[in-house]
C-alpha positions as CSV (number, residue, x, y, z in Angstrom):
1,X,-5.7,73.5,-35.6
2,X,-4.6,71.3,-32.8
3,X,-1.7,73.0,-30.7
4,X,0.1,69.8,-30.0
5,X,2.8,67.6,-32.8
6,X,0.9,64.3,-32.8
7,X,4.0,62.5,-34.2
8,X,5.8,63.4,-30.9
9,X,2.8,63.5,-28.5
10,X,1.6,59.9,-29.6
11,X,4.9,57.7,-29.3
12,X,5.4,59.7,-26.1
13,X,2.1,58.8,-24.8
14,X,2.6,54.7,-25.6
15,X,5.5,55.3,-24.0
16,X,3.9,56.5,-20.3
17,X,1.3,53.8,-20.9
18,X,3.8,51.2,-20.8
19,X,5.8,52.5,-18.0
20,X,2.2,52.1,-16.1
21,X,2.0,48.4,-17.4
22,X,4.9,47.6,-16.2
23,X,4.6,49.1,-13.0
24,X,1.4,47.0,-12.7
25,X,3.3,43.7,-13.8
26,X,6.5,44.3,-11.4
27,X,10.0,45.6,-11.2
28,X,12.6,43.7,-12.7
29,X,9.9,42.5,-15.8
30,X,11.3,42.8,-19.1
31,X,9.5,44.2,-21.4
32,X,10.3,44.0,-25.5
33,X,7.0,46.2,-27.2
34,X,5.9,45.0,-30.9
35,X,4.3,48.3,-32.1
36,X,2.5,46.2,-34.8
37,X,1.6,43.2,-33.0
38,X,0.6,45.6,-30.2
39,X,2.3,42.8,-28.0
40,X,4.7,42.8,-24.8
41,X,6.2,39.6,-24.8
42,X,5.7,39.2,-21.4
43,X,1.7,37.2,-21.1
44,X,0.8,39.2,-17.8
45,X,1.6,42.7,-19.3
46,X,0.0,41.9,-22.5
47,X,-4.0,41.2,-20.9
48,X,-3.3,44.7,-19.7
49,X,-3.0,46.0,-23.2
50,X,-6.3,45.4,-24.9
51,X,-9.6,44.8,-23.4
52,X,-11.3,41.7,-23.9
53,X,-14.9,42.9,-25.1
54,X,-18.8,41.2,-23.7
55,X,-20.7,39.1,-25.8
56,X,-22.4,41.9,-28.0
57,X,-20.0,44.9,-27.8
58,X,-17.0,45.6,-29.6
59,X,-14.7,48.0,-30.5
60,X,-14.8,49.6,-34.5
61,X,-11.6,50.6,-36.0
């Protein structure tokens, strides 16, 4: 049995992650997250959320 509460240990970890994109984009960059969409609304920040994969490789799931 894990000894962590995923439902508060995830949204807090998204959290943190953000705060490091943003850091990486610059201060003063608003930032408006779309959970679903998995988008910033900002173009910059948003390359940094998912990897764009090689010819031949990709992510399952």
């Amino acid at each position: 049995m894990a000894k962590s509460n995923f439902s508060y240990a995830a949204p807090l970890t998204e959290l943190m992650l953000l705060g490091t994109i943003a850091a990486q984009v610059g201060n003063g960059t608003k930032l408006t997250w779309n959970r679903e969409k998995m988008t910033t609304g900002n173009a910059e920040a948003d390359k940094l959320i998912k990897r764009k994969y090689r010819d031949g490789w990709a992510q399952v799931g």
